[in-house]
C-alpha positions as CSV (number, residue, x, y, z in Angstrom):
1,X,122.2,69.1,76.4
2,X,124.7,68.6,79.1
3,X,125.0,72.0,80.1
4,X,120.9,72.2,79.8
5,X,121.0,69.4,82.6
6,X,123.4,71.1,84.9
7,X,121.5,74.2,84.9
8,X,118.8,72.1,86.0
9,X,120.0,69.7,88.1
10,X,117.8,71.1,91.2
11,X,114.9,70.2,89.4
12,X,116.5,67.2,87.8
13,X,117.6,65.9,91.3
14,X,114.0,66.7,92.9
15,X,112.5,65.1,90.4
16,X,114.8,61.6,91.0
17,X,113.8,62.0,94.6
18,X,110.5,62.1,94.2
19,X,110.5,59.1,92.1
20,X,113.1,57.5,93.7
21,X,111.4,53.8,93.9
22,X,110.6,53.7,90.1
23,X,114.0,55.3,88.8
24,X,116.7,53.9,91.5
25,X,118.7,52.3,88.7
26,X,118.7,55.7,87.1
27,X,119.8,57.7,90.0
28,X,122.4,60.8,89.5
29,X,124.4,60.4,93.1
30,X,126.3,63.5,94.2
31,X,129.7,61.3,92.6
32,X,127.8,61.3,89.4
33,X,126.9,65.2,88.8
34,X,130.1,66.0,89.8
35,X,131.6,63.5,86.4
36,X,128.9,65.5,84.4
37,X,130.4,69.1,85.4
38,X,134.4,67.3,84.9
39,X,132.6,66.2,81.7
40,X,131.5,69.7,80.6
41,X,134.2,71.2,82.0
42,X,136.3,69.1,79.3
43,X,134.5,69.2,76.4
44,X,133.9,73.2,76.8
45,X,137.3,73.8,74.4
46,X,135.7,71.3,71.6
47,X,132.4,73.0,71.3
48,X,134.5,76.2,71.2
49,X,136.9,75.2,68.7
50,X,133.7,73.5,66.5
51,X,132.1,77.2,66.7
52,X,135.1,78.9,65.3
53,X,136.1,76.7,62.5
54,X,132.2,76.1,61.4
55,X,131.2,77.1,58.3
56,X,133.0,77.4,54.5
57,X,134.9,80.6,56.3
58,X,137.2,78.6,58.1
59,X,140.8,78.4,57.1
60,X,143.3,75.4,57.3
61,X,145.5,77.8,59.3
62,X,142.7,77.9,61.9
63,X,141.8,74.8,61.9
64,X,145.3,74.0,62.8
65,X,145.6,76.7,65.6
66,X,142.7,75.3,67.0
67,X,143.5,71.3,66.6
68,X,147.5,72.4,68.3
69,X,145.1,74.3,71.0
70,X,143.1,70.7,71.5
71,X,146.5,68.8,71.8
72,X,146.9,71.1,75.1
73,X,144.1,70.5,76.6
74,X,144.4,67.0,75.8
75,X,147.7,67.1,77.6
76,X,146.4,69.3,80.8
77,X,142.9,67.4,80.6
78,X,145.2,64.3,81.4
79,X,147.9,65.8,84.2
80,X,144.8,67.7,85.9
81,X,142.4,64.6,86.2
82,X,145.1,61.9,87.2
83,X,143.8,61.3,90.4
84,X,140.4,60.6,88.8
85,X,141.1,57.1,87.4
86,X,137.3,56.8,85.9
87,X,138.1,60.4,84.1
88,X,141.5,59.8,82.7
89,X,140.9,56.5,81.4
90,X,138.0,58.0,79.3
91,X,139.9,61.0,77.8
């Protein structure tokens, strides 16, 4: 759904505009798509890693792999967006 909205966010964002007065409490601000592409930017390796260990097919070895893969991005996610206080604090 995320990634659905950034494709559209032209639309999304003319849209907002044009309605400005009745959804100004639910306006995206520039600040704000740019936390929903950090978003999908970090949660890219989890819908990954769900797609490869879907299914009855999936072994524990994988699953592993792909959890000790998680870990790093866990670890870079946090080094990479330390100068973005809202970001780190959520990851």
């Amino acid at each position: 759904m995320l990634r659905v909205a950034i494709k559209k966010e032209s639309a999304i964002d003319s849209y907002l505009k044009l309605w400005y007065q009745d959804l100004q409490h639910d306006f995206l601000s520039p600040q704000d798509w740019e936390t929903l592409h950090l978003i999908l930017s970090f949660l890219k390796p989890f819908f990954h890693v769900t797609k490869a260990t879907k299914g009855d097919l999936a072994t524990i070895d994988q699953v592993l792999f792909n959890m000790d893969i998680l870990i790093q991005h866990f670890k870079k996610s946090l080094s990479t967006f330390s100068s973005n206080s809202f970001f780190s604090s959520q990851i």
